[in-house]
BAKE-363479 format. One line per field, with one value per atom (N, C-alpha, C): residue in one letter; atom name; z, x, y. Coordinates in steps of 0.1 Angstrom, whole numbers, plus 5000, padded with zeros to 4 digits. Atoms other than C-alpha are relative to their C-alpha. Example, Ala and Ser with C-alpha at 12.3 -4.5 7.8 and 13.67 -1.06 7.14 Angstrom:
<atoms>
rest c(a a a s s s)
atom c(N CA C N CA C)
zz c(5000 5078 5000 5000 5071 5008)
xx c(5009 5123 5009 4991 5137 4992)
yy c(4988 4955 5012 4989 4989 5011)
</atoms>
This chain:
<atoms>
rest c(x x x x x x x x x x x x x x x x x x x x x x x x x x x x x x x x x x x x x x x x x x x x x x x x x x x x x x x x x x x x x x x x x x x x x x x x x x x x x x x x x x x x x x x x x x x x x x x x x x x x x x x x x x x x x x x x x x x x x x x x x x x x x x x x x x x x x x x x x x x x x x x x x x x x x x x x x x x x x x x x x x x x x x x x x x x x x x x x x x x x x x x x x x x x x x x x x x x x x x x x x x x x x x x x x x x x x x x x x x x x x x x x x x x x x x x x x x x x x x x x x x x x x x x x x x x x x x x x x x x x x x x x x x x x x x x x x x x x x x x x x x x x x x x x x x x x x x x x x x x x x x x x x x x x x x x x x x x x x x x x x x x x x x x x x x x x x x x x x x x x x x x x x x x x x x x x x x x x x x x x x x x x x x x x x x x x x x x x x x x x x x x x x x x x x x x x x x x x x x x x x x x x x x x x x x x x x x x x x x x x x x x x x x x x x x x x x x x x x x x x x x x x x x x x x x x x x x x x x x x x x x x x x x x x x x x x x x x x x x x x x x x x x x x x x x x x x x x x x x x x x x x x x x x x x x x x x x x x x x x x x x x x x x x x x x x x x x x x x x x x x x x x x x x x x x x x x x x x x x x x x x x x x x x x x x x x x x x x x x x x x x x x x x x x x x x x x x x x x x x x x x x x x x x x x x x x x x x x x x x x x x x x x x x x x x x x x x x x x x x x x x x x x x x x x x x x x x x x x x x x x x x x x x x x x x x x x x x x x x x x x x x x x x x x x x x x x x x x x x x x x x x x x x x x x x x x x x x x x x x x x x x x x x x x x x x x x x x x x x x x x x x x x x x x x x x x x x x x x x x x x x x x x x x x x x x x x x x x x x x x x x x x x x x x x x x x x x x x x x x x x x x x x x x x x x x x x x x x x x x x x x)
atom c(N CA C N CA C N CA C N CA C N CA C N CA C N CA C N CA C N CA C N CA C N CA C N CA C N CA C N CA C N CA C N CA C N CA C N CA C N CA C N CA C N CA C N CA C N CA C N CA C N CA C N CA C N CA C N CA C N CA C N CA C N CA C N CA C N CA C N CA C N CA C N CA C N CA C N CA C N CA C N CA C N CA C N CA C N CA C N CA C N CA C N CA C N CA C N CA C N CA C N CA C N CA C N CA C N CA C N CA C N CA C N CA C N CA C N CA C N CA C N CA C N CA C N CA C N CA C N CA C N CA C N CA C N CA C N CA C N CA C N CA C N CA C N CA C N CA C N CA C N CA C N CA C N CA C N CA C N CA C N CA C N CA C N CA C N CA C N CA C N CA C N CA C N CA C N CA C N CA C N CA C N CA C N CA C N CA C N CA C N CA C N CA C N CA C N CA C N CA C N CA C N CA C N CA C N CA C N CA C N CA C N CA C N CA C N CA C N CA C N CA C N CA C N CA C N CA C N CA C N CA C N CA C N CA C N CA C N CA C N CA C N CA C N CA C N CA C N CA C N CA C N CA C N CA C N CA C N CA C N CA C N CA C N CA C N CA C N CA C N CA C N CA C N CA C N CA C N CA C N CA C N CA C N CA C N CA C N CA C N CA C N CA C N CA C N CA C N CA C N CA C N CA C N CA C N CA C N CA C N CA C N CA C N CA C N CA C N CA C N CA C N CA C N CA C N CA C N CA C N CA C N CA C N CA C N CA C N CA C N CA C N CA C N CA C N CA C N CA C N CA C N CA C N CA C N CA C N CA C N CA C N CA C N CA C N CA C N CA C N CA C N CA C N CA C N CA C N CA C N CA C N CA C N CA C N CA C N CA C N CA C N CA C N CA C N CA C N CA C N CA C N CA C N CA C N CA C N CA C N CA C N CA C N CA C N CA C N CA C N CA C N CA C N CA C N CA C N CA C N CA C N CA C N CA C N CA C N CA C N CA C N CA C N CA C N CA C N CA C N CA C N CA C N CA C N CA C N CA C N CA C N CA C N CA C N CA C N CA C N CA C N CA C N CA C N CA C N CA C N CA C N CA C N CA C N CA C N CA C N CA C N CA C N CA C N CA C N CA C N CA C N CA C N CA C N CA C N CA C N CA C N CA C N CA C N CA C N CA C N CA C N CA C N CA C N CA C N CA C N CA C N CA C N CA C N CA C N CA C N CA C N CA C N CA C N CA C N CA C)
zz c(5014 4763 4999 5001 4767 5007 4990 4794 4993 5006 4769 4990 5008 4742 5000 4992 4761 5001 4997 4771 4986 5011 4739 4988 5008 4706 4987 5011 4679 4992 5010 4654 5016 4984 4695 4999 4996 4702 4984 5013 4663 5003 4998 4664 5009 4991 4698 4997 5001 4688 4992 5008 4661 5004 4995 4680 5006 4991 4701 4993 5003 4678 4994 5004 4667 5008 4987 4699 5001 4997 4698 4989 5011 4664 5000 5001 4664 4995 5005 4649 5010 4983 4670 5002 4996 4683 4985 5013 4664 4997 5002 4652 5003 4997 4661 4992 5010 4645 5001 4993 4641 5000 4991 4663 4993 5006 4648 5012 4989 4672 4994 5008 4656 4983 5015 4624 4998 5004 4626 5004 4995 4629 5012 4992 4664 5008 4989 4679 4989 5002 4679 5009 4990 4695 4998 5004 4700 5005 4993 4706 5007 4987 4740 5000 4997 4746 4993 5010 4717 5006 4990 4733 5011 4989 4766 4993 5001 4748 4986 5008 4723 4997 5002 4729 5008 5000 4739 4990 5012 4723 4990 5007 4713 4994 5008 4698 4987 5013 4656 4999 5011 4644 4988 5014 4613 4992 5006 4596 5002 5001 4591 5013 4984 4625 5005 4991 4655 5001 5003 4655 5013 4986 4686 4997 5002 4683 5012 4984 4707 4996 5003 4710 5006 4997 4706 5008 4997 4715 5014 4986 4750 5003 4995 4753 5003 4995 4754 4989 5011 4739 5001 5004 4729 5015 4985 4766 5009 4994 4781 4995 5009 4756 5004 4999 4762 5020 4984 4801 5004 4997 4799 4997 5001 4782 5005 4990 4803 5010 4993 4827 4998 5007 4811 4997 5001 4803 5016 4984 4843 5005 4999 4848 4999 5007 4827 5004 5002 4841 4986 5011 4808 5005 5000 4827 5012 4989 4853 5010 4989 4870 4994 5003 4874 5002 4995 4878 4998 5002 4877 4995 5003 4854 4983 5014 4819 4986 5011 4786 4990 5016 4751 4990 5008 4730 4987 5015 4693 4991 5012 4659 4992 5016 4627 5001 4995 4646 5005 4996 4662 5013 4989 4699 4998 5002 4698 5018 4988 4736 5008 4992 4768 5010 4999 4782 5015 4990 4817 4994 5003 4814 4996 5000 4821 4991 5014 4792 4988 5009 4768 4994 5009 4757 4997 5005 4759 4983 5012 4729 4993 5009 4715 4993 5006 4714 5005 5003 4710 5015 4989 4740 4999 5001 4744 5016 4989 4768 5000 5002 4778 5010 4991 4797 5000 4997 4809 5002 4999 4806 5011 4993 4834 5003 4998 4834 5014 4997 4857 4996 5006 4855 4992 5003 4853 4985 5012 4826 5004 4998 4846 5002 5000 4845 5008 4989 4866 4992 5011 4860 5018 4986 4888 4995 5000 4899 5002 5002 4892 5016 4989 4923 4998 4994 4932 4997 5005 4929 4990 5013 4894 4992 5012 4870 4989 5010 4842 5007 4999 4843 5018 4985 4884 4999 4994 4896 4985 5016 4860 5003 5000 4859 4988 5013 4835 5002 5002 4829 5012 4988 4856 5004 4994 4856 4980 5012 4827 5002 4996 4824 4988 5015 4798 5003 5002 4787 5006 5002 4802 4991 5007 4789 5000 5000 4780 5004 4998 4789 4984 5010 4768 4999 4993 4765 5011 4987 4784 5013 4983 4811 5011 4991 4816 5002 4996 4813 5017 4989 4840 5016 4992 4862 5004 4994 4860 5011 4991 4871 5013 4983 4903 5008 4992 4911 5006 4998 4906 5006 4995 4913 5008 4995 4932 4999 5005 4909 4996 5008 4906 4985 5011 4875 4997 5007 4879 4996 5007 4877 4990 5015 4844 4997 5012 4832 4987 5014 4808 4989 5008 4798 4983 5012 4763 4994 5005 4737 5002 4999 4740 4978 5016 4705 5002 4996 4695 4998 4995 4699 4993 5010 4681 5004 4997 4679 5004 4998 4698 4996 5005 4686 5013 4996 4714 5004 4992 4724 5014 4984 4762 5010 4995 4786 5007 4998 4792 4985 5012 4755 4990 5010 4727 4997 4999 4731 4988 5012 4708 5006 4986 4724 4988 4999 4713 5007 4990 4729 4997 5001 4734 5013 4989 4755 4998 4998 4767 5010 4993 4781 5013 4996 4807 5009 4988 4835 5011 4986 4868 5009 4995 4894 5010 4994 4911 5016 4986 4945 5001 5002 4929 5008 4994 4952 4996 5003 4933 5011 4993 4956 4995 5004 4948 5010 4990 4958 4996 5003 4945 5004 4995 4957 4989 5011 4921 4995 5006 4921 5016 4987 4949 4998 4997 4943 4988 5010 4923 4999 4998 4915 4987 5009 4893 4995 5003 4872 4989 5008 4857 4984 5013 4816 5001 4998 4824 5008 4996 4846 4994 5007 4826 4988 5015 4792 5016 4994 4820 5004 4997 4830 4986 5013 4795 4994 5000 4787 5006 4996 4808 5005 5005 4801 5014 4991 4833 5001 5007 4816 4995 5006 4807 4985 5011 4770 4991 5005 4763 5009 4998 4786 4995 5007 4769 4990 5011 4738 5000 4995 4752 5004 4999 4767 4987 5012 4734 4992 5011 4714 5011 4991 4745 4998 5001 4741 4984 5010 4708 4995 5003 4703 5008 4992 4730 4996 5005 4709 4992 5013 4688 4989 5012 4654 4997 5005 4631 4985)
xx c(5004 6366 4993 5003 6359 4984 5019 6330 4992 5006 6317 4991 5001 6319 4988 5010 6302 4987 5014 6272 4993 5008 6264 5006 4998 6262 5004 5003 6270 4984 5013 6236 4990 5004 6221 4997 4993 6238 4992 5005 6230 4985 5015 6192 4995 5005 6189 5000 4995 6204 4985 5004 6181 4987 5016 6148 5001 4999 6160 5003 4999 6170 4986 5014 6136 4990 5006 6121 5006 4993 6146 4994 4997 6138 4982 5017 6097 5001 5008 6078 5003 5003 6075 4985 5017 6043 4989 5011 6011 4994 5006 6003 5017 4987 6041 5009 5000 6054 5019 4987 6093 5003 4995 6111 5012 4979 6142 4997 4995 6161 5006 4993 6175 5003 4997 6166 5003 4988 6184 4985 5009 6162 5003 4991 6165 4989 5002 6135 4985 5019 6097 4993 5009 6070 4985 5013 6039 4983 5009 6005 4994 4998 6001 5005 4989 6031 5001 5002 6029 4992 5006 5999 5001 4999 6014 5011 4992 6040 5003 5006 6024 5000 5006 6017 5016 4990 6051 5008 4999 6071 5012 4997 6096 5003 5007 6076 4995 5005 6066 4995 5007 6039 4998 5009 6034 4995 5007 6015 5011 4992 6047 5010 4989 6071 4998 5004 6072 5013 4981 6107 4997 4998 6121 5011 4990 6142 5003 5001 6156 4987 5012 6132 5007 4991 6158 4993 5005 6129 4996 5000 6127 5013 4985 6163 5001 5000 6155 5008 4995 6183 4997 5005 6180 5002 5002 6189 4987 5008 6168 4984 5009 6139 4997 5001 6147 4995 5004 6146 4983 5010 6111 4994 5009 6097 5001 5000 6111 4993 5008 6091 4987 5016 6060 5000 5002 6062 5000 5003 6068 4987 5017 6036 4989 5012 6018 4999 4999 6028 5003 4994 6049 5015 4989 6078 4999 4997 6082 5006 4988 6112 5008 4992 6127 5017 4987 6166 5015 4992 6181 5014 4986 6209 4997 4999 6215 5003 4992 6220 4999 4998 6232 4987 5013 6204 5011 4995 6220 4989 5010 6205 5008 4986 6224 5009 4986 6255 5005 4995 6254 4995 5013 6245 5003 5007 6226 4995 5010 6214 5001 4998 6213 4987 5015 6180 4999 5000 6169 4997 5001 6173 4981 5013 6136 4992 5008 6122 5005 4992 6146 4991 5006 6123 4985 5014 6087 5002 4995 6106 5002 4997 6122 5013 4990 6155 5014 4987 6189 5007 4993 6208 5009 4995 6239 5002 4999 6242 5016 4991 6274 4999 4998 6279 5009 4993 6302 4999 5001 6306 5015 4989 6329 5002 4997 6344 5011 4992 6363 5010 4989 6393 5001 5008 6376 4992 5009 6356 4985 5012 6326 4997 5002 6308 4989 5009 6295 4989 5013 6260 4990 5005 6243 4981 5013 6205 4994 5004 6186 4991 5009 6170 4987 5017 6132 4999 5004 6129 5005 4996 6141 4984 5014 6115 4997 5003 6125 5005 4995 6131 5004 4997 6130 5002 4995 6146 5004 4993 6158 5016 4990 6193 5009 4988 6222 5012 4984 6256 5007 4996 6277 4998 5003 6272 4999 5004 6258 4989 5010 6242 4999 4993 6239 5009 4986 6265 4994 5004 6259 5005 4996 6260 5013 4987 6295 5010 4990 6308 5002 5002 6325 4996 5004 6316 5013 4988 6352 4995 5003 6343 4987 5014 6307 5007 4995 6320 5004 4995 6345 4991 5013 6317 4987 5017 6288 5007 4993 6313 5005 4994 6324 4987 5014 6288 4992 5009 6273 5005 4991 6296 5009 4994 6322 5018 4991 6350 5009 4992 6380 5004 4993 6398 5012 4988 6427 4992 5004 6405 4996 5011 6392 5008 4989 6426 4999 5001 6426 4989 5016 6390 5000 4997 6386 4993 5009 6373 4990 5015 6339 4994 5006 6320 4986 5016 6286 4992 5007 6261 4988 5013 6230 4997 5008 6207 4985 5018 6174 4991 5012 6143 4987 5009 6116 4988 5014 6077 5004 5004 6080 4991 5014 6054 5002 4993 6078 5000 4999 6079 5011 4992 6101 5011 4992 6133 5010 4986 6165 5013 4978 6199 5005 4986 6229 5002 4992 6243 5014 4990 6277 5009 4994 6297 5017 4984 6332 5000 5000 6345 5013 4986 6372 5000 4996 6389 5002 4998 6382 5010 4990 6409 4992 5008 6399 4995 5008 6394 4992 5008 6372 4987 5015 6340 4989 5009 6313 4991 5010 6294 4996 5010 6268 4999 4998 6276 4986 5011 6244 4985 5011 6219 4992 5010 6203 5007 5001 6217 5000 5001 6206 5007 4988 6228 5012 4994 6255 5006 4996 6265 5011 4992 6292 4994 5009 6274 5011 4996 6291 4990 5009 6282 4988 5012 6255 4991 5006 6239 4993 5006 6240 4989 5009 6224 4984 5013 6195 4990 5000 6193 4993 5003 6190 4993 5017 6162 4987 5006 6145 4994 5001 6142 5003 4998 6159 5008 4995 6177 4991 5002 6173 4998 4992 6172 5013 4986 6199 5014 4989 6222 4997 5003 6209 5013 4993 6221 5019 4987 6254 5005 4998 6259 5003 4994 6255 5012 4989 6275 5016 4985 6308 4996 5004 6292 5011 4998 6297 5014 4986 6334 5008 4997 6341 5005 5000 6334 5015 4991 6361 4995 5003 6366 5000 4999 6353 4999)
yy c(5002 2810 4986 5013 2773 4999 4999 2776 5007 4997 2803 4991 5013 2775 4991 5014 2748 5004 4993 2770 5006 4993 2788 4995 5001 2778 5016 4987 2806 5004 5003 2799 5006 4998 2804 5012 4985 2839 5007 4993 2851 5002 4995 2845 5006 4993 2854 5016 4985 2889 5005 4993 2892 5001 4997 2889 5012 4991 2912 5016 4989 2940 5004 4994 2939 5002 4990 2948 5014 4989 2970 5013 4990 2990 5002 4997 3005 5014 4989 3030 5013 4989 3064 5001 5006 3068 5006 4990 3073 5013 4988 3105 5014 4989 3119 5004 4993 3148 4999 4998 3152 5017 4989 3178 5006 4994 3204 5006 4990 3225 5006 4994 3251 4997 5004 3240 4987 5010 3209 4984 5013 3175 4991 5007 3159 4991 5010 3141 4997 5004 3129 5003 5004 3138 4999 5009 3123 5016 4994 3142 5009 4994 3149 5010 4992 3161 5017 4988 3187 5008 4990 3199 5008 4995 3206 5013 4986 3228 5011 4996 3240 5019 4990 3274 5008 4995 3283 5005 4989 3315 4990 5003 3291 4987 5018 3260 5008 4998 3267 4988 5005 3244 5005 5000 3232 4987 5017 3201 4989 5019 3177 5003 5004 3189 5012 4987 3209 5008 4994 3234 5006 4989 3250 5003 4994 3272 5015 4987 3306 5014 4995 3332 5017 4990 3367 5011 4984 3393 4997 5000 3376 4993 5005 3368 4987 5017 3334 4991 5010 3311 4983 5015 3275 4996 5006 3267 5000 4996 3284 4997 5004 3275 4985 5017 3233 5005 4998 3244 5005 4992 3266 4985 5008 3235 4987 5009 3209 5001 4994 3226 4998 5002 3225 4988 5012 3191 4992 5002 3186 5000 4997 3204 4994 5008 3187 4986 5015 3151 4992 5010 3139 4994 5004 3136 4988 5013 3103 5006 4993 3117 5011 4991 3148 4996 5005 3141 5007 4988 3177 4993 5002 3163 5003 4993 3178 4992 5009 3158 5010 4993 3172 4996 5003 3175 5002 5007 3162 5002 4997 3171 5001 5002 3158 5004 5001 3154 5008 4987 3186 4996 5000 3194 5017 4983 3224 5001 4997 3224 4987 5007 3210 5000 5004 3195 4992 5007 3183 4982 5015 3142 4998 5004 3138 5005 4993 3158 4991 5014 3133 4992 5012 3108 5004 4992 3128 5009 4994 3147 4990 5010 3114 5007 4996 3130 4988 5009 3111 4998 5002 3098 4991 5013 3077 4997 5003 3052 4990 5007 3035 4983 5013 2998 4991 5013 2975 4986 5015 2940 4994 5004 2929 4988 5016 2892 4999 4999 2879 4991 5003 2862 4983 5013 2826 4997 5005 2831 5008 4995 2843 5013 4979 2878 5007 4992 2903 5005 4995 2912 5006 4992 2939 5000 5001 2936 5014 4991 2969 5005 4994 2988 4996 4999 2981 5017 4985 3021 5006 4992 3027 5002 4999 3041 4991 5015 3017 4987 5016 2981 4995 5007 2974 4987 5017 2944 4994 5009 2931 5004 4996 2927 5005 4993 2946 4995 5002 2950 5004 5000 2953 5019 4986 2993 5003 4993 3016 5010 4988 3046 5013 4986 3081 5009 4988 3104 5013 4988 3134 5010 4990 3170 5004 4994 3181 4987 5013 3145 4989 5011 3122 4988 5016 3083 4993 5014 3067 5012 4995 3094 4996 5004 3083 4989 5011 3052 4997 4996 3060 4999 4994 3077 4991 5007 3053 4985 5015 3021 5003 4999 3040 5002 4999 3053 4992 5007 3022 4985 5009 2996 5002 4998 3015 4995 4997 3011 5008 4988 3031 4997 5003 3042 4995 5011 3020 4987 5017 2988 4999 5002 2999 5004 4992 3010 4993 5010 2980 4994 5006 2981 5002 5003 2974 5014 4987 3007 4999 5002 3013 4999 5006 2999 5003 4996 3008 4988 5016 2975 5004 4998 2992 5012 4990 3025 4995 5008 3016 5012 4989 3031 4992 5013 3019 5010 4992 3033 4994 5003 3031 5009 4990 3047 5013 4983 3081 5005 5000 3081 4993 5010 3074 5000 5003 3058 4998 5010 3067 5004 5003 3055 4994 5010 3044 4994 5008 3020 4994 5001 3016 4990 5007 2991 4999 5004 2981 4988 5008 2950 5001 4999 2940 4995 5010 2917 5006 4994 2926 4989 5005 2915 4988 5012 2880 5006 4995 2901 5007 4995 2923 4997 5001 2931 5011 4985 2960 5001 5000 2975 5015 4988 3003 5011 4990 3038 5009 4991 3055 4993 5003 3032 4992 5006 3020 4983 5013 2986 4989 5012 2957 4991 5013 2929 5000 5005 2918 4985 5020 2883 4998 5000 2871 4984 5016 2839 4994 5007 2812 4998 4996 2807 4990 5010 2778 5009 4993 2803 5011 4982 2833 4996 5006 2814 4998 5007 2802 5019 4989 2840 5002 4995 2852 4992 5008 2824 5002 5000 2832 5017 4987 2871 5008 4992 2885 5010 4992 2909 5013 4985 2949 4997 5002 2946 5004 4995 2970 4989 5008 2950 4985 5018 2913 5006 4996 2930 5003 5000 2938 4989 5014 2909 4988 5008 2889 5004 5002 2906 4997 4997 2906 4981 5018 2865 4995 5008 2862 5001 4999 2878 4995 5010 2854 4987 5017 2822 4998 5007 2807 5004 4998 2817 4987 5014 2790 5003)
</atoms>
């Protein structure tokens, strides 16, 4: 708490936050229509994209949003529907990476369907992401350096591991799941990790499309022998940085911005109440 102290001012940590949520919070793109699924309101999409799936049995245009819904007279349910046009959005070059893994497509609190990852943000549908903030026992915290071959944010570093919920998962299991993948943590070293809290809703144009996450984190003391090492390959180094380091870090923009964001706020409920 004290080394926290010394390094960061509160008035510091506050403004910082608030620049940052406003990178965080944008428009969706220009000209983008919003998306129902089954009726239900669940994304954006821009243009393009519309184009590419456009002419599919079950895409409805109409002037203010585009609806997908199942399509009963070819037996096609809402699954199968998110799948045909994940596909076509493949085709067409809207997706970056394919990464045959499934997320819940959400629509006013519902999930209605389950969508290859990579189709996700070309839509501008909902996703949560989870992340850990792992300290150690000193005071100082682990923070892992992003692979050279990731699609977003190469070589910037995050939270010690974090990643999205998949389909049919909850958040303490992704949780669970991304800290052993990526750090190679069991689930006893995270028995004591703190709930997971939500940190903000990002809204962001990025150049796969348009980005809306939750973000949700949890903190927690890893054991002073603690060594992460990366079982899936997406993280090159890890380092555990004293708080004089980490403020120089985060000055100096070497940070994901969903993990900055995280980070501040595990900063700021660190400080002394005053």
């Amino acid at each position: 708490m004290d080394s926290t102290a010394a390094a960061f001012a509160p008035d510091e940590l506050t403004a910082r936050r608030a620049r940052l949520v406003k990178r965080a919070q944008q428009l969706p793109p220009s000209g983008a229509r919003p998306v129902t699924v089954s009726g239900r309101v669940a994304g954006w999409v821009a243009p393009a994209v519309l184009d590419a799936i456009a002419h599919h049995p079950g895409v409805r245009l109409e002037p203010e949003a585009a609806h997908l819904a199942p399509v009963p007279a070819r037996r096609l349910g809402m699954d199968a529907v998110l799948k045909e046009i994940a596909l076509l959005l493949r085709d067409c070059g809207h997706i970056r990476s394919w990464r045959d893994e499934l997320l819940d497509v959400f629509a006013e609190g519902r999930v209605l369907g389950r969508i290859e990852r990579g189709a996700v943000r070309p839509l501008g549908l909902l996703t949560h992401a989870v992340h850990l903030n792992a300290w150690a026992p000193d005071g100082r915290l682990w923070v892992a350096r992003r692979a050279l071959g990731k699609s977003t944010d190469p070589g910037l570093w995050d939270t010690l591991s974090g990643g999205l919920v998949s389909a049919g998962e909850d958040p303490a299991s992704a949780l669970l799941r991304e800290s052993h993948e990526e750090a190679g943590l069991a689930p006893v070293e995270l028995s004591a990790h703190g709930p997971l809290r939500t940190v903000l809703r990002m809204h962001r144009r990025l150049p796969d499309g348009y980005q809306v996450e939750t973000v949700h984190v949890s903190d927690c003391v890893l054991d002073a022998a603690a060594a992460p090492a990366s079982l899936d390959g997406e993280v090159m180094e890890f380092r555990c940085v004293e708080m004089r380091a980490l403020r120089d870090m985060l000055l100096h923009g070497a940070f994901t911005l969903e993990a900055e964001l995280c980070i501040l706020d595990s900063l700021q409920r660190r400080l002394p109440a005053v």
